[in-house]
C-alpha positions in Angstrom: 35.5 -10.4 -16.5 32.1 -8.8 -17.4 28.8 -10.5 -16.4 26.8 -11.6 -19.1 23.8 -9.7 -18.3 26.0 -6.0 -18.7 27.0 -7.0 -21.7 25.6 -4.9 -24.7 26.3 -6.5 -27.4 23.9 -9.5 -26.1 19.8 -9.2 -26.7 18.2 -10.2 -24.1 14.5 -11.4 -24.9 13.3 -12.0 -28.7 9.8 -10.8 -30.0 9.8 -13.5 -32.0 9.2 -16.3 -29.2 6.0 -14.1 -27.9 2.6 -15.3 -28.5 1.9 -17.6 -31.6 6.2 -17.5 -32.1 6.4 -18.9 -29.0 6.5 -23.1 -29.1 4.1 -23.3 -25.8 1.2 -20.6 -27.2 -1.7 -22.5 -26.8 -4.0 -19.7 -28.7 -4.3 -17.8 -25.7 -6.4 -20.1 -23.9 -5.4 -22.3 -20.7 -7.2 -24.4 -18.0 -6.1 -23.1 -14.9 -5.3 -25.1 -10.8 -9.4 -24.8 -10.4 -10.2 -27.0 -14.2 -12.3 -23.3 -15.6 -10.6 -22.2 -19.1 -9.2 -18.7 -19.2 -9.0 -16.6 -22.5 -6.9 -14.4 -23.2 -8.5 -10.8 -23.3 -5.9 -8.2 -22.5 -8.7 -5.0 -23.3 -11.3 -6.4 -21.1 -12.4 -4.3 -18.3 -12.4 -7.4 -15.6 -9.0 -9.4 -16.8 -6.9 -11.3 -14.3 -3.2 -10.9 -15.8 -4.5 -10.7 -19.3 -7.3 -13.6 -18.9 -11.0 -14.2 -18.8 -12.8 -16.9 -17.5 -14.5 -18.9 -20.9 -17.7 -18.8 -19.0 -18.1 -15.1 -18.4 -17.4 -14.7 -22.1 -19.9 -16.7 -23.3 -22.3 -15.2 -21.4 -21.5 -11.5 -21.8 -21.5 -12.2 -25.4 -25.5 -13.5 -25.3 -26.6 -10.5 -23.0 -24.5 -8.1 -25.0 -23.0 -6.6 -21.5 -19.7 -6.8 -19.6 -20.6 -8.7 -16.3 -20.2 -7.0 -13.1 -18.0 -8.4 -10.3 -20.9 -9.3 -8.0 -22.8 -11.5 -10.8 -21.2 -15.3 -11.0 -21.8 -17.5 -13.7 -23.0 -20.9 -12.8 -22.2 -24.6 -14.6 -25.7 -26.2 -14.5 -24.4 -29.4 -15.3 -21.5 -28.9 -13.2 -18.7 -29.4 -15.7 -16.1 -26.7 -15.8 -15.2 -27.1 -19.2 -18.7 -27.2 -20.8 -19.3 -23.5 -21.4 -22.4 -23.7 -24.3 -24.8 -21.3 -23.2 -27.3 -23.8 -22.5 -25.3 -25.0 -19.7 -24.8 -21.4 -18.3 -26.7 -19.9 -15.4 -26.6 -16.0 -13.9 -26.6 -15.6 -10.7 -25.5 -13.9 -7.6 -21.8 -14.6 -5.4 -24.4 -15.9 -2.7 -27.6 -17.6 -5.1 -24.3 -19.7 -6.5 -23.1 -20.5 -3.0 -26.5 -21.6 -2.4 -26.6 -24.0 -5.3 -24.0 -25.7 -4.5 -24.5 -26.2 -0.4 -28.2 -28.2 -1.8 -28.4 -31.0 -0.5 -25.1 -30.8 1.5 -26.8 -30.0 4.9 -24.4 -31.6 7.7 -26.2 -33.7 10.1 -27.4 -32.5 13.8 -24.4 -35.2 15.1 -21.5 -33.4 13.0 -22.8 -29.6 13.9 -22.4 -31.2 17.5 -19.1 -33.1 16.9 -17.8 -29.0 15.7 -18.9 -27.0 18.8 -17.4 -29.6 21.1 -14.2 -29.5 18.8 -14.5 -25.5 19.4 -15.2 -25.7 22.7 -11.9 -27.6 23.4 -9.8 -25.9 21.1 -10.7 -22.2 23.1 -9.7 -24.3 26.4 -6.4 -25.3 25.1 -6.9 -28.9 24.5 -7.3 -31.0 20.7 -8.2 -34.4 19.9 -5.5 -36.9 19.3 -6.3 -40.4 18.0 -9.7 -39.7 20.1 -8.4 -38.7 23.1 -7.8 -34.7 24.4 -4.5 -33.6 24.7 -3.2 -30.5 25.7 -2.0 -28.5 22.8 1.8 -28.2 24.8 2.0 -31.9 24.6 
């Protein structure tokens, strides 16, 4: 008995089912686990397994450059999926962390409520159901 995948005579694979003759090609564009669209751009210099974010595109398109890894592309609106240039910012990694920590600031109470969490944590003990506990427990 031979196993099927040593046997010659068998093709393994078929060109046929890749890109539009596959039944699942979506036109090389996706929405990937964090809701941004991907587009697939196997010659650009910055792809992630083939892709693009939709974003970037757009936005490399109007200032007819490539974007460089440290410059983020932000959604002024907020919606992932709306990617018309009006609704497209340039920024910096940390000017978009910024924007998005505005109006978030934790209150004096909950930066309190963490160091005392902290605290206990480095001395072996954690809150259970509001009482400490050692962590052997």
């Amino acid at each position: 008995m031979v196993l099927a995948s040593r046997r010659r005579e068998l093709k393994w694979g078929n060109d046929a089912r890749r890109g539009e003759g596959n039944p699942n090609f979506s036109g090389g564009k996706y929405i990937d686990d964090k809701g941004y669209i991907r587009v697939l751009r196997q010659d650009h210099k910055y792809n992630n397994r083939g892709y693009v974010y939709e974003h970037r595109l757009v936005l490399e398109g109007h200032l007819g450059r490539l974007l460089q890894p440290w410059e983020s592309v932000h959604h002024i609106n907020e919606l992932k999926l709306d990617n018309r240039l009006e609704n497209l910012f340039l920024t910096t990694v940390g000017e978009h962390s910024t924007l998005h920590r505005e109006g978030k600031r934790k209150s004096h109470e909950h930066k309190q409520m963490v160091r005392k969490n902290m605290k206990d944590a480095a001395k072996g003990r954690k809150r259970i159901g509001g009482r400490f506990v050692k962590k052997d427990e």
